[in-house]
NUDOVEX-212570 format. One record per residue (C-alpha): z, x, y; residue in three letters. Coordinates in steps of 0.001 Angstrom, whole numbers, plus 524288, in hexadecimal, padded with zeros to 5 digits. Layout:
% NUDOVEX-212570
ZXYALA ...
***
This chain:
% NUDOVEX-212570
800008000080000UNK 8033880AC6809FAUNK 7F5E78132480766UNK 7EF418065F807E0UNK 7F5F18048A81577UNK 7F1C1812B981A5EUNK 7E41980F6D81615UNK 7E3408016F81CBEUNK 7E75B807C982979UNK 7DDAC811F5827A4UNK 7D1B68074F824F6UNK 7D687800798315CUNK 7D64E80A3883A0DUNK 7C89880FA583428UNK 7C3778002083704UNK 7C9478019E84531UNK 7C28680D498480DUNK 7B54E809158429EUNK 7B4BF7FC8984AB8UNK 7BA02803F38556DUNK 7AFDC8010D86153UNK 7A3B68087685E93UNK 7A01C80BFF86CC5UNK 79CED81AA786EBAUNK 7A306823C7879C8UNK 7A1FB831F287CBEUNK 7AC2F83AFA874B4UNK 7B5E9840EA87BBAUNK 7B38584DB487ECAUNK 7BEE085839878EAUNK 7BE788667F8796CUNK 7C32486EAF86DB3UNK 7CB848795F872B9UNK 7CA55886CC86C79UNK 7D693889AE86A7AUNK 7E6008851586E57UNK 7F21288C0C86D62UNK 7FF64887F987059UNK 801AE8842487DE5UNK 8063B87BB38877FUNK 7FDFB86EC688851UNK 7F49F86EC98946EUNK 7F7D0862D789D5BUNK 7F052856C2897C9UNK 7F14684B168A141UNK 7EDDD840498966DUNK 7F9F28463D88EB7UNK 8083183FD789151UNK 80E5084C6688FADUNK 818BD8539D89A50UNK 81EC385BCA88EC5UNK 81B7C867EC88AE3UNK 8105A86756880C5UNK 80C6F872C487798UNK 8005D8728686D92UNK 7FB9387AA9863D1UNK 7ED978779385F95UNK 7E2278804D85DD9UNK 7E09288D8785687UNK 7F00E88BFA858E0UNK 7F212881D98510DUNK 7E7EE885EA845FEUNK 7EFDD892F384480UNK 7FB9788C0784133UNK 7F4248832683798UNK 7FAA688295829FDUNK 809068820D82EDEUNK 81209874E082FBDUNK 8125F86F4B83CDDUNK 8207B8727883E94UNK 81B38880CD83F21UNK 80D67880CE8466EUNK 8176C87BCD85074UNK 81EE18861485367UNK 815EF88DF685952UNK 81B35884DD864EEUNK 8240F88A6786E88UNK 82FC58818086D70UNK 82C2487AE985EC7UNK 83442882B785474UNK 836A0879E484758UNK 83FFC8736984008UNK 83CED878DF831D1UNK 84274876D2824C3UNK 83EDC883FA81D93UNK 8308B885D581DD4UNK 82A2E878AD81A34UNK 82FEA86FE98237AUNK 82E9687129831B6UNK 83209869BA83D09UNK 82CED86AA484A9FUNK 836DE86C6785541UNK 834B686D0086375UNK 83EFF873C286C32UNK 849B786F628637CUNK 845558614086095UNK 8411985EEC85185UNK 83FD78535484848UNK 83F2C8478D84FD5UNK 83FE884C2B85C2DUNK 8319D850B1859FEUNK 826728469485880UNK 81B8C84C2484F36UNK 810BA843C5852EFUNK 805778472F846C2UNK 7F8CA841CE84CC8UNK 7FDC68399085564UNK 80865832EB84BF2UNK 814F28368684D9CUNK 81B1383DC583FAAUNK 824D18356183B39UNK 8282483D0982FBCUNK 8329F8433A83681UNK 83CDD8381583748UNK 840F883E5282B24UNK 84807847BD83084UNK 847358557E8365EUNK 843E985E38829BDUNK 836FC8588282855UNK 82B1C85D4782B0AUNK 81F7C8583283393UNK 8167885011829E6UNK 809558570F831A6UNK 7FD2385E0782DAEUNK 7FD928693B838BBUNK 7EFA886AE083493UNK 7EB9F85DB4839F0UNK 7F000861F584684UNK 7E57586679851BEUNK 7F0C28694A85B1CUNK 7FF0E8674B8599DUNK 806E48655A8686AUNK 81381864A086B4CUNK 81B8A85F1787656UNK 827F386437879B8UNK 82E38858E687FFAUNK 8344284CCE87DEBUNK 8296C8433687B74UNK 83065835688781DUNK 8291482F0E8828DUNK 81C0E830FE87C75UNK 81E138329286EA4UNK 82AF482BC886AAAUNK 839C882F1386763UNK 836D5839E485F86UNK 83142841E6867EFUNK 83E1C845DC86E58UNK 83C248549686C61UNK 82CE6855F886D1AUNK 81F758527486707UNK 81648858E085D0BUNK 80789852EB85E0BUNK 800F4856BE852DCUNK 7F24D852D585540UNK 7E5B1855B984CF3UNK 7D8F5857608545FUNK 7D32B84C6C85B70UNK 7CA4E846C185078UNK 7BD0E8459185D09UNK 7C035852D0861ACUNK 7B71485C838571DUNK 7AABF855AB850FCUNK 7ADB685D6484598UNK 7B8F98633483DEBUNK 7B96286B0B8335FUNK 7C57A8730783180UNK 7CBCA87ABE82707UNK 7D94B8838B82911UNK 7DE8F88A1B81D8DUNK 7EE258913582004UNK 7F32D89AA68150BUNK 7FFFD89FA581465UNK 808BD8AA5E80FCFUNK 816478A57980FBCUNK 816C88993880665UNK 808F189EE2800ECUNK 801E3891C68047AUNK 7F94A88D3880F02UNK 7F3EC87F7B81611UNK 7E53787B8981739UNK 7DD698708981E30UNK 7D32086A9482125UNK 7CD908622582AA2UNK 7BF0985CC882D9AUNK 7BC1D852BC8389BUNK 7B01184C5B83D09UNK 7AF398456284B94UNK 7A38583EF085178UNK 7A3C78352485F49UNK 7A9A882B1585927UNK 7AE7282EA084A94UNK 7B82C839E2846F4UNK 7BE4383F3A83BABUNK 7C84F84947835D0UNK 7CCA884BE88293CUNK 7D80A8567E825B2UNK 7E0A485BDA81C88UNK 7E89F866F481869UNK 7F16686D7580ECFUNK 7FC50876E980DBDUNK 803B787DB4803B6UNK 80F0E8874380412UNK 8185A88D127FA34UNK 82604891C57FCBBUNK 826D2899178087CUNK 82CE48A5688098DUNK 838CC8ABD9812DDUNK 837758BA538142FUNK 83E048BD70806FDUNK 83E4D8B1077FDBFUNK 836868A5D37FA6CUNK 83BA389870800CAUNK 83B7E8911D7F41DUNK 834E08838D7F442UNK 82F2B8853C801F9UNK 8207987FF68015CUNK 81A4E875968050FUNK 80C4D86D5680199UNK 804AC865EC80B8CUNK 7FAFB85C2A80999UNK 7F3B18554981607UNK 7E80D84E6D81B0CUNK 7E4E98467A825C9UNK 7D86B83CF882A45UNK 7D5768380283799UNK 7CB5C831EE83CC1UNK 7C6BA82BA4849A8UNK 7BC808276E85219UNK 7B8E6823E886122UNK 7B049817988655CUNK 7AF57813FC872A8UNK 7BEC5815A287975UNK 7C5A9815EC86CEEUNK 7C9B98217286475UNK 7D27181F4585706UNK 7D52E8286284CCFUNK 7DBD3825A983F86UNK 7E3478303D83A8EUNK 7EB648329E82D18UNK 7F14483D81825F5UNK 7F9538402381ADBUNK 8026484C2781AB7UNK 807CB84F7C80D42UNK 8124285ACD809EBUNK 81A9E85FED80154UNK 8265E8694A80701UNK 82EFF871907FE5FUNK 83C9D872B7803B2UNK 842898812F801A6UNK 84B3D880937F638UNK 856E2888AC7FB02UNK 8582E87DBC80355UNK 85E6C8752E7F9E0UNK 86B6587ACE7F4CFUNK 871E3875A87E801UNK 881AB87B427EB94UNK 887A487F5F7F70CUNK 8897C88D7E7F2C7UNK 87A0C88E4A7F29AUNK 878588899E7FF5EUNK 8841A890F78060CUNK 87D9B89E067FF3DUNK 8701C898EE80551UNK 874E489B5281153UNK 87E298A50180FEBUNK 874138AE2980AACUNK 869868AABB81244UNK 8603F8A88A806C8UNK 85B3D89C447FF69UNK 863F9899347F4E2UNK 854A0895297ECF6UNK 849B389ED37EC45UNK 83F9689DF07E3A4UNK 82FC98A3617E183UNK 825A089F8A7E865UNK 81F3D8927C7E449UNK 816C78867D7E928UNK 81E3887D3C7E497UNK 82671873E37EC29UNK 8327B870E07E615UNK 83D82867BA7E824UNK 8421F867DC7F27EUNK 834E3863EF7FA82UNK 82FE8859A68030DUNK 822F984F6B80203UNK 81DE884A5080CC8UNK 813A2841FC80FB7UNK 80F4983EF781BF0UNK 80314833F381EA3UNK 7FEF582EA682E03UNK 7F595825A58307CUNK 7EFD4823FD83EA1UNK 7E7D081AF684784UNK 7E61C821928556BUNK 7DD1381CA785F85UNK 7DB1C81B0886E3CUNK 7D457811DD87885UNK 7CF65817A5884C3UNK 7CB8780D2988FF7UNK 7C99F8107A89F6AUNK 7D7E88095A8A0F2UNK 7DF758105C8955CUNK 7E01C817D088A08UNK 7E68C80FF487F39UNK 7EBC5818AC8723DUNK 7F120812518657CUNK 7F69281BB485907UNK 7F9DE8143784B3DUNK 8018381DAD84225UNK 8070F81B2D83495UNK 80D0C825BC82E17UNK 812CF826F082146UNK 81C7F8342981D9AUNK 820898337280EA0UNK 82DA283DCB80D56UNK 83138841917FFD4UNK 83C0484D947FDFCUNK 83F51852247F1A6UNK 84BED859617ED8FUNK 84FD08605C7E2EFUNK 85921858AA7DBEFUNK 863ED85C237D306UNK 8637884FA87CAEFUNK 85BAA84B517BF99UNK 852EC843CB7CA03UNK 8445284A407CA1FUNK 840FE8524C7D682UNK 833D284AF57D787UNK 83B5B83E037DDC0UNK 83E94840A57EB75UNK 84B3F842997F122UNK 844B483D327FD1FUNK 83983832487FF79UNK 8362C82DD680C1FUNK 829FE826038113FUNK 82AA68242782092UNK 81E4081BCF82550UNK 81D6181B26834C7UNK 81409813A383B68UNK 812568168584A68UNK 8097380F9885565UNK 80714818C28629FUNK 800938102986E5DUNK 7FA8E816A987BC5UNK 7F6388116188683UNK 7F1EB81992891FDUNK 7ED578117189E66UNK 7E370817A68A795UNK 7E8BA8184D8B3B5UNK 7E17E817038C157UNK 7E99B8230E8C4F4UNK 7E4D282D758BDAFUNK 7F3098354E8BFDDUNK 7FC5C82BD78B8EDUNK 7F9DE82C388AB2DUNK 80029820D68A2A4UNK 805838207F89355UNK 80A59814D888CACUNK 80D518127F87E86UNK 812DA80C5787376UNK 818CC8149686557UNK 81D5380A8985B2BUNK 821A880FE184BF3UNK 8255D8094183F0DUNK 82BC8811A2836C1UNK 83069811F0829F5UNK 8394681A0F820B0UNK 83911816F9810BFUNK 8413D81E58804F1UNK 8367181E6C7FA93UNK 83A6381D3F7ED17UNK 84652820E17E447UNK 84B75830EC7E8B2UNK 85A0C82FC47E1F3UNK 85FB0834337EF0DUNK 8654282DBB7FAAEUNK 858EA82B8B804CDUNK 85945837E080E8EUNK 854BE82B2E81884UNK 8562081B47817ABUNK 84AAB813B581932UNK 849CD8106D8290AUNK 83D97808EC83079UNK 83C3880EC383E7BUNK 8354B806BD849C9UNK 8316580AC6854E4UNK 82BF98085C8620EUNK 8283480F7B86E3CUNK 8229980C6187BD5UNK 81DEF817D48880BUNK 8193481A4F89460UNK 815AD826F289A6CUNK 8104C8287A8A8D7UNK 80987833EC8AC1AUNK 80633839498B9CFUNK 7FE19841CF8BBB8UNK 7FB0584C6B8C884UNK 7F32D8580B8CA78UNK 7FDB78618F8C930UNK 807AE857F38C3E2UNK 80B9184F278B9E1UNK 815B9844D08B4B7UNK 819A683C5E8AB02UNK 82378832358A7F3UNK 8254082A6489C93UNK 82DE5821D88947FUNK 82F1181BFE885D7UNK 837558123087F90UNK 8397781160871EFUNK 83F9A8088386680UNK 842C280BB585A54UNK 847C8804FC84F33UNK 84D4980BC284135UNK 8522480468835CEUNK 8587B80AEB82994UNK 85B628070981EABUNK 862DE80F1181227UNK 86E2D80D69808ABUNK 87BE6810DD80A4BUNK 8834C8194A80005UNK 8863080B0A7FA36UNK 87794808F57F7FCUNK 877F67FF3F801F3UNK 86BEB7FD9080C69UNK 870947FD8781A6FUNK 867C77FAFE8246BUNK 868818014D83336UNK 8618A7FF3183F3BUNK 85CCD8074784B64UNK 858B98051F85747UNK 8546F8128F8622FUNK 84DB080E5486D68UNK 84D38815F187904UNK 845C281ABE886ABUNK 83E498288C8890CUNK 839D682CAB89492UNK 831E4839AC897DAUNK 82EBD840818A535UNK 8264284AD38A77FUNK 81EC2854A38B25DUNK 8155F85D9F8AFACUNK 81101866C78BCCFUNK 8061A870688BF99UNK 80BBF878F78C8BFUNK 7FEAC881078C8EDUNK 7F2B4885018BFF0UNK 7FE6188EAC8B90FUNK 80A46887948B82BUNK 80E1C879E88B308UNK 81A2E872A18AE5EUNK 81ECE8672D8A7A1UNK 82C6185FD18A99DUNK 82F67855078A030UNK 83CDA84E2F89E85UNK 83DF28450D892BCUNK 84777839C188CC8UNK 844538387F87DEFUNK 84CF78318D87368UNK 84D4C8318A864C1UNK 8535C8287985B7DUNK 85A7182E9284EF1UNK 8531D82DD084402UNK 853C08299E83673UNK 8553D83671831DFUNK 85F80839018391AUNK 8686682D78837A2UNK 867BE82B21828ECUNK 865178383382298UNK 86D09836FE81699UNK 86BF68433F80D43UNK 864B785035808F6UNK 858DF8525480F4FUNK 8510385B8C808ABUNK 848A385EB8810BFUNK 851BC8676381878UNK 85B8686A6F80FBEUNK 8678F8626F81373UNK 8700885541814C4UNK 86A3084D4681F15UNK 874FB84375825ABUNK 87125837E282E74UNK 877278327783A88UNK 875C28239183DB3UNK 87D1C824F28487AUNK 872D582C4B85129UNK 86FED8290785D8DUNK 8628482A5F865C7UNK 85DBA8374C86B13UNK 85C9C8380387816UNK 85449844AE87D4CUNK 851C3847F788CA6UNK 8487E8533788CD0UNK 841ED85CF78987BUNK 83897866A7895B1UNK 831BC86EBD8A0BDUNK 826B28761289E01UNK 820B4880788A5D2UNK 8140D886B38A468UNK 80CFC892558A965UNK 7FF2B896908A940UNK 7FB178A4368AF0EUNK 7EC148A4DE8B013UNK 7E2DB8A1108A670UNK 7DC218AD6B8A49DUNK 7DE858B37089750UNK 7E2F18C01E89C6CUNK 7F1628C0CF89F6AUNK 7F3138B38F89F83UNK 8020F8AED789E5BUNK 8079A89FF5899F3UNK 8173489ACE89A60UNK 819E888F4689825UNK 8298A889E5895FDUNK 82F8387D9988F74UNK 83C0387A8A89370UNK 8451E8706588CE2UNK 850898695088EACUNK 8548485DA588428UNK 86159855E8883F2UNK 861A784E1C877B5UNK 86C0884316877F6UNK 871B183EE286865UNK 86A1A84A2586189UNK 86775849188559BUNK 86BE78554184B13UNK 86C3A8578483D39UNK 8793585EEB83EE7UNK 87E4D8667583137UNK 88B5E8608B829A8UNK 88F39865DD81E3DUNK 8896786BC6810E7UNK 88A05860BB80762UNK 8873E8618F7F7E0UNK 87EE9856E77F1E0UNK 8774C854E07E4C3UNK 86AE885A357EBC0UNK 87211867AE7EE8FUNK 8796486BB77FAAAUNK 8745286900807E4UNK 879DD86C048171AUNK 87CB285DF081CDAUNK 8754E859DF82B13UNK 879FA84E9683199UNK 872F08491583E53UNK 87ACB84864848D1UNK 8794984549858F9UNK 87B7784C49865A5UNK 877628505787088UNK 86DC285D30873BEUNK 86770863D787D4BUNK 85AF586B78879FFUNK 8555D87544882F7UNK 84BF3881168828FUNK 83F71887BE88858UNK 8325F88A47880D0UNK 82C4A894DB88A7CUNK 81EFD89B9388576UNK 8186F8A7C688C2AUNK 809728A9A288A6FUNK 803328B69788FC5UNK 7F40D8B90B88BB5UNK 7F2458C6C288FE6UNK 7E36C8C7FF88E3BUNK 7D8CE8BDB2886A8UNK 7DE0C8C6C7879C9UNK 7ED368C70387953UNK 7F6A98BCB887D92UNK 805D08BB3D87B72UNK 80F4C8AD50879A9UNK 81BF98AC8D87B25UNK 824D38A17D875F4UNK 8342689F0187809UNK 83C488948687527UNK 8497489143879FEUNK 8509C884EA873EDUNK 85EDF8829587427UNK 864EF8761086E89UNK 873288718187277UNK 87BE08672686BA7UNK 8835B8610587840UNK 88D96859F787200UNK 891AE864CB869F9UNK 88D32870898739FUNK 88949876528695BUNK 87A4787C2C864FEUNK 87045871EC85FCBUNK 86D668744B850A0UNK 85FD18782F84AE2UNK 85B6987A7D85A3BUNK 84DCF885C385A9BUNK 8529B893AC85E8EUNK 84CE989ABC869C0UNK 83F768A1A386514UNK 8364D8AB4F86BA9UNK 827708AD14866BFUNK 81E518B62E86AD3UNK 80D798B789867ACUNK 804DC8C069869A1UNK 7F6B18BDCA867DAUNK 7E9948C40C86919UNK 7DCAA8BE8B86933UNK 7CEF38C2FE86756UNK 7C5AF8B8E886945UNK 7B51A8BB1C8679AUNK 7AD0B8AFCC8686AUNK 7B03C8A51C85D84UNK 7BB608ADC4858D3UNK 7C8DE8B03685C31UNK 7D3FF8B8B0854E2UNK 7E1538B82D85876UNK 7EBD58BFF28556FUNK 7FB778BD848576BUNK 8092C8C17D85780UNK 813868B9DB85AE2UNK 821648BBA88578AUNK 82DC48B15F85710UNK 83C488B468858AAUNK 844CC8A9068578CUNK 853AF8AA0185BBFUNK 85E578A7FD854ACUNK 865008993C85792UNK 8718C89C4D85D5EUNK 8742A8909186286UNK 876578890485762UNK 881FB882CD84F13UNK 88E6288843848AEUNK 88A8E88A2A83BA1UNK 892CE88C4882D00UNK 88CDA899408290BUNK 8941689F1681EAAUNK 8952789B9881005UNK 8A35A8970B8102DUNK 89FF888D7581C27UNK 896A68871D81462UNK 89DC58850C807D9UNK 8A95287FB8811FAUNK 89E25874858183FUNK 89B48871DC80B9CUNK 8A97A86ECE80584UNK 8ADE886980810A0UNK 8B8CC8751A8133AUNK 8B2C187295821DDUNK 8B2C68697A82C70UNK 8A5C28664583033UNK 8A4548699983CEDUNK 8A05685EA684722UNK 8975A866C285031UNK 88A7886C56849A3UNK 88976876A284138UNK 8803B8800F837FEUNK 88173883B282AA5UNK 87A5888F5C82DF9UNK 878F9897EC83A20UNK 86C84899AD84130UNK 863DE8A45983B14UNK 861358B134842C3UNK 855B18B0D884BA5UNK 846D68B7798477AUNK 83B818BD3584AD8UNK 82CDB8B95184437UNK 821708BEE6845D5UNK 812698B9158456FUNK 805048BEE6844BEUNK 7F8E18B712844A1UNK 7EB5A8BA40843AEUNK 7E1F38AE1C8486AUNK 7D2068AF81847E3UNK 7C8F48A3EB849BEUNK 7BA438A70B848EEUNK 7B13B89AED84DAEUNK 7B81E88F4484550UNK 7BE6B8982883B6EUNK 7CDE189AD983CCCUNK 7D45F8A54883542UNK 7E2A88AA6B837F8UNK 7EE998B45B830A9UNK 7FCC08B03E8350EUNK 80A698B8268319DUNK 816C28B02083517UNK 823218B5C283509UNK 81A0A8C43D83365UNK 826F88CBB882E7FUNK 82DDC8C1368267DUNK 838DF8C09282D4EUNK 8429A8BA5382798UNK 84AB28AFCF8300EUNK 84EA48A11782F38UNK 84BB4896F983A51UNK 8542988F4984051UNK 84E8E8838E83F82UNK 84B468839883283UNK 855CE87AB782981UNK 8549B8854581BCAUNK 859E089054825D4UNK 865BF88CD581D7BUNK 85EF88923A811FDUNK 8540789B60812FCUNK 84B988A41E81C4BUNK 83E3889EB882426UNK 8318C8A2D581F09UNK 82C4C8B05181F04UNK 8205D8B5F482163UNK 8138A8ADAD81FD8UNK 806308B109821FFUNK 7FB3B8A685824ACUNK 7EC888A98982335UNK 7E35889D5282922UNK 7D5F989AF482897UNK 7CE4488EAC82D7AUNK 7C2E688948834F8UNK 7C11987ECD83EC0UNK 7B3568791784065UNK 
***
């Protein structure tokens, strides 16, 4: 019944487009750009933007092809990630993760991650022509979830290349796998069409001197879009299916509390084993399916846009259980279907310098526990409706511009599980609130421009986060709820300042600076307990609690192209998160990092050959929880021989800071792109931060990339 659904849908929006009105206009005119790197965005007056907007697309984005998006993103100043050892990685954008960032895959906003936080972005970063980012809090535009920032992850426009053939192929030496795809497109005045896919395959990855056991992962993918363009109307249906399998590192899941205080206390995984393919319990399948119908209608009075998304994310988790039950039946079976409707409308003003916005988000959403697992649902069932209505005014002057706008949203969440009793109780939510956004952007001169933007955003707790109720595998511990969380409340300003020396390519210098300041009101926290034994093995205890924070930092990058041959970029980033009620540091906050390139370029006609240095140091967090370091502390948390403390606190301390190193050799001769990439070039061996198996083993080492492709 369901794949008969996603086909009716399909056939409908196929009819609508062939009766579409058959009148014939001139195409658009686009210009393929050569090549883009990472950079600010250049002012575009049809965009409702004041925040500070980075993009990587271009030969940028095709050397970073093969990776998850979690890490093509972090070659943003100010976007680190939220990992869980080397499979799963989150995006996070000065100091705002999970959902605090929307993902918006096409278009559609990813709804995969009302999960939780240790769960990876359901995307294809091969689909994507460009990836941008914005820095700000966009609530206004895009919804509640945007309180930390947005992630656009957009394919090519299907009219912009009358042909496509493309084929990128990524091997690699750490994990001994690699990632292919393919795409081939077809557009004429009025017809277009693009078909894609990809693959990728990993085996256990490897620190500097062991194998992290049970550490690969399997990707499936494919997507299908096509649209066309009669008279004033363009529409485009889109779908995709995304299909993985993750291994979770062993050593990650401890039987006894002796194994896992030894774990840490020795700084090695308590599990290592040979090299294999194989994914093993513990691991992850995921499924992820969209379907979209896009279109828009362009009149001399307005420019009306309408988006239908249904999505469909199927979640099963699989444990390694010490009962007679077979390992094949989940521990964990979710099936979250979201649909979401996006309306536009854009009135053509007599004054060309006030620009106008208004529109309408609505979303039906809705959570099921598939099947018999033998184990307490992770999550209850819930349905989620929503519903969200905007207006943004912008003015616009030669050397000046502003912008005001304002959103109100309602949302409605009802769950539904059983008590310890086996008895179902029902409970009800209701989050509505008001967002408002202000911004200035100013050209003080052909060299120097700036951007103010102050921002109200709110977010309501989600489901995740209120009824968590046991191990979640993914990231290796207890996960407690809190349905007793209140509303986040954010007020943002960002000021960004850019300079431009001439535009020569001899000795020509960039800056430009983001500067943030975020007060979050009822923050939410996973916040560690205890270490608690269970049937499943022994697991550190996170409960989600509130308070209130204050986020602040500066991304600043330095640009300096000495001659058309060499050039030099500079990236720092300076974050600091502060728990107000306690006075105390904010846990799992970024560290301070520094990263320096060096590049040379020789460029002859239709080819080009770059080659580049760039190292990363990455401070140690000092400002960061108590935390129970030694054996004896543990085994007290565990038995209960301590009082829990009240304010925050780590099991274990921050690791030391590190230094990587990168080389990379890029040539691309007429259509034909062919590169040779080192990452961490001396296989260093450190542990992130950020990364929730710090408690158990080292990051990756050393891994070498060789691509080869063509784009006709």
């Amino acid at each position: 019944m369901k794949k008969f659904l996603y086909f009716f849908i399909l056939f409908f929006c196929l009819i609508h487009i062939l009766f579409a009105q058959n009148n014939t206009i001139e195409q658009d005119s686009t210009q393929q750009l050569k090549e883009i790197v990472i950079k600010a965005e250049k002012e575009n007056r049809k965009q409702y933007n004041t925040q500070s907007t980075e993009i990587i697309a271009g030969d940028a984005i095709n050397n970073q092809k093969g990776k998850t998006l979690g890490d093509l993103l972090r070659n943003i100043n100010g976007v680190t990630a939220l990992q869980t050892g080397s499979t799963i990685v989150k995006p996070m954008i000065q100091g705002n993760s999970g959902n605090r960032i929307l993902i918006l895959n096409n278009g559609i906003r990813q709804e995969g991650q009302q999960w939780g936080s240790e769960h990876a972005p359901e995307i294809d970063p091969f689909i994507a022509n460009q990836v941008t980012v914005i820095k700000g809090a966009e609530s206004v535009r895009y919804g509640a979830e945007a309180i930390g920032g947005v992630i656009l992850v957009e394919p090519a426009d299907l009219f912009e290349k009358k042909q496509t053939i493309s084929w990128q192929n990524i091997g690699f030496s750490n994990g001994l796998g690699g990632a292919s795809s393919f795409t081939i497109g077809h557009s004429s005045q009025k017809w277009a069409y693009r078909v894609q896919g990809s693959f990728r395959k990993l085996g256990d990855a490897h620190a500097p001197t062991y194998t992290l056991s049970n550490t690969g992962v399997e990707e499936k993918n494919f997507s299908l879009a096509l649209g066309n363009h009669f008279k004033n109307i363009k529409q485009e249906v889109f779908f995709s299916r995304f299909d993985t399998d993750l291994a979770i590192l062993t050593a990650a899941h401890i039987g006894n509390m002796n194994d896992l205080a030894d774990a840490i206390d020795k700084q090695i995984p308590s599990i290592i084993k040979n090299f294999t393919y194989q994914i093993n319990n513990p691991r992850q399948k995921v499924i992820h399916q969209l379907l979209k119908w896009q279109g828009e209608w362009q009149t001399n009075f307005f420019q009306f846009k309408w988006q239908l998304g249904h999505q469909k994310n199927e979640r099963q988790e699989f444990d390694t259980r010490r009962t007679t039950m077979t390992n094949s039946i989940p521990t964990l079976n979710l099936a979250l279907t979201t649909t979401t409707l996006d309306l536009i409308l854009m009135p053509i003003l007599k004054n060309k310098n006030f620009l106008t916005q208004l529109g309408f988000n609505g979303l039906v959403q809705n959570n099921l526990n598939v099947g018999f697992t033998g184990i307490r649902p992770l999550l209850p069932q819930f349905f989620h409706s929503g519903i969200g209505f905007f207006g943004m005014i912008r003015y616009v002057r030669e050397k000046s511009e502003w912008e005001f706008g304002g959103r109100l949203d309602n949302k409605n969440i009802e769950v539904k599980k059983f008590d310890i009793q086996n008895r179902l109780i029902t409970s009800n939510f209701n989050f509505k609130n008001f967002s408002l956004t202000f911004g200035n952007i100013y050209h003080w001169n052909k060299k120097i421009s700036s951007r103010f933007t102050v921002a109200s955003a709110f977010r309501p707790p989600s489901v995740a986060e209120m009824f968590s109720e046991g191990v979640h595998h993914g990231s290796g511990v207890i996960e407690e709820g809190n349905q007793n969380l209140s509303i986040e409340k954010s007020w943002k300003t960002t000021f960004n300042f850019q300079y431009q020396s001439k535009k020569e390519k001899t000795n020509q210098f960039s800056f430009q600076s983001d500067l943030y300041y975020q007060y979050i009101q009822n923050y939410i926290f996973s916040s560690p307990q205890e270490i608690r034994a269970t049937i499943r093995g022994v697991f550190p205890v996170l409960q989600y609690r509130q308070t209130n924070a204050l986020i602040f930092g500066a991304d600043i990058t330095l640009n300096y192209q000495f001659n058309s041959f060499l050039s030099t970029k500079t990236d720092i980033s300076l974050i600091k998160g502060k728990d107000l009620k306690e006075n105390a540091p904010l846990i799992f906050i970024p560290t301070n990092r520094f990263k320096n390139e060096w590049s040379y370029t020789l460029e002859k006609k239709k080819t080009k050959t770059t080659f580049s240095l760039a190292a990363l140091y990455v401070m140690r967090q000092n400002f960061a929880p108590p935390v129970f370091t030694a054996n004896q502390s543990l085994q007290a948390l565990f038995v209960g021989d301590i009082t829990i403390p009240k304010t925050t606190f780590d099991f274990v301390a921050p690791p030391d800071g590190y230094l990587l190193f990168q080389a990379d050799i890029y040539m691309k001769i007429k259509k034909i792109n062919v590169g040779l990439r080192a990452e961490n070039l001396f296989n260093q061996s450190y542990r992130e931060y950020l990364n929730r198996f710090r408690y158990f083993a080292d990051d990756t080492g050393r891994n070498i990339s060789i691509r080869f492709g063509f784009d006709f």
